[in-house]
Every structure is written in structure tokens, then in C-alpha cells.
C-alpha positions as CSV (number, residue, x, y, z in Angstrom):
1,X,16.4,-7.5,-1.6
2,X,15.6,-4.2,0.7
3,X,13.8,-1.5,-1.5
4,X,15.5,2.0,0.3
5,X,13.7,5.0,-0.7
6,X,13.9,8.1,0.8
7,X,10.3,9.6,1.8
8,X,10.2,13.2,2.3
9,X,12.3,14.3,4.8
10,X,12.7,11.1,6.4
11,X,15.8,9.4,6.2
12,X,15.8,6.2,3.6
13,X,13.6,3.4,4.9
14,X,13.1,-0.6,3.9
15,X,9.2,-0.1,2.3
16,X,9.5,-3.4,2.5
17,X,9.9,-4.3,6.3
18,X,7.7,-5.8,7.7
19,X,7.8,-4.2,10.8
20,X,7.6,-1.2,8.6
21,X,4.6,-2.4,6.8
22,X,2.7,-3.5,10.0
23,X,3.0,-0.1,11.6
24,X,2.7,2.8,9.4
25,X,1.1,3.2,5.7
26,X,3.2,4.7,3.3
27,X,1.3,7.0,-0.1
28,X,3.5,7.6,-2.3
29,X,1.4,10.1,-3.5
30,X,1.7,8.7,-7.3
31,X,-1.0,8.5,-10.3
32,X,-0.4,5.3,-10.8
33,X,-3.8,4.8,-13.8
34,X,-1.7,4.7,-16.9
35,X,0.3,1.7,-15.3
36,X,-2.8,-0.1,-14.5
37,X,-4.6,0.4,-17.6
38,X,-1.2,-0.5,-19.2
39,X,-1.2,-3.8,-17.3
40,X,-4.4,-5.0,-18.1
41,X,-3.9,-4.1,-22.0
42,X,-0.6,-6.5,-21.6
43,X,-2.2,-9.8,-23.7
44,X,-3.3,-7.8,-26.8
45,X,0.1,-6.4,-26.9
46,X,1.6,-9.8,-26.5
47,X,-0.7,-11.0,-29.2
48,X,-0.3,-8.0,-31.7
49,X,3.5,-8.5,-31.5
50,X,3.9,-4.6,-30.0
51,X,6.6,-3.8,-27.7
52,X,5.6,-0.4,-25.3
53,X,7.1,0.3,-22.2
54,X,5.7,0.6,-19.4
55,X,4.4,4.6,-18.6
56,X,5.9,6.6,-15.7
57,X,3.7,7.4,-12.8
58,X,3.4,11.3,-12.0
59,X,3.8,12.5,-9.0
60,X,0.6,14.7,-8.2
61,X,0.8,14.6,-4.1
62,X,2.6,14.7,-1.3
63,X,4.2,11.5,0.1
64,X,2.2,10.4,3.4
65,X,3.2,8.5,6.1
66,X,0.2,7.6,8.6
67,X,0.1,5.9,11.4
68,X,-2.0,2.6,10.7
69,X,-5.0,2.8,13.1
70,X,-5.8,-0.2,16.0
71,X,-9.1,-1.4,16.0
72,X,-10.5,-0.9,19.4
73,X,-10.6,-4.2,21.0
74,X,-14.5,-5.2,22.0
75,X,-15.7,-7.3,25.1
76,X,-18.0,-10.0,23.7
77,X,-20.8,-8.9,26.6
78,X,-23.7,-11.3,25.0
79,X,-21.2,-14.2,25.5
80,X,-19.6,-12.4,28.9
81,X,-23.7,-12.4,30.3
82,X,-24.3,-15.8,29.2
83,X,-22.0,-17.5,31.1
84,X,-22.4,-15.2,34.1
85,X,-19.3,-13.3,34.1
86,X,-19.0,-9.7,34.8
């Protein structure tokens, strides 16, 4: 199932594209500690019987969308002089 959300002032996207995902990283810009410290408390919960929803993450940036950076492909010149090409 797509998950469309509207980033700034782009127009709503597929996050979950993977064309999407291999070409730009998306920040939601989120404070997403509450839901991890939530997450790892979730056994003693389960254990004690409690029942808590999960807490809402803040927004407290900016959304970001960045380009995701190539690596700058490398000649392998200790192999490339070893077997005499140049």
C-alpha cells in the first residue's frame, strides 16, 4: 500500500518508492525519542497488563529532502599497475 504524504511544498509523493528511496533522503524533521523509548519499554507493559498508546512525535524541524550523494567511483591503480595496464 503507497504511503502519500505531502512534504513541504512538494506535491504528495510515494515515501515508499523505491525509486524514491534510492534517489533522495527524506527528514521528516520529527522527534521521534518518546516513540523509541516507548518501543523498547513494550514487554514490561505487556507483562504488567498496562495498555498506553503510543506518544505522538513533535515536529521540531523542517522537512528535508536531499539529494543522496554518489560515491566517487575509484580506479583500483595497485591492481591496474600489476597487471600492466595504464
Amino acid at each position: 500500500m503507497p504511503t502519500l504524504r505531502r512534504l513541504g511544498e512538494f506535491p504528495r509523493i510515494d515515501i515508499n518508492d523505491t525509486q524514491v528511496q534510492a534517489s533522495v533522503k527524506i527528514d521528516d524533521g520529527c522527534d521521534h525519542t518518546a516513540r523509541i523509548i516507548w518501543a523498547m519499554n513494550n514487554k514490561r507493559r505487556m507483562s504488567t497488563g498496562l495498555s498506553i498508546e503510543h506518544p505522538d512525535a513533535p515536529q521540531v524541524a523542517p522537512v528535508k529532502i536531499e539529494p543522496i550523494k554518489k560515491p566517487r567511483k575509484r580506479g583500483y591503480s595497485v591492481v591496474e599497475k600489476a597487471i600492466g595496464a595504464e
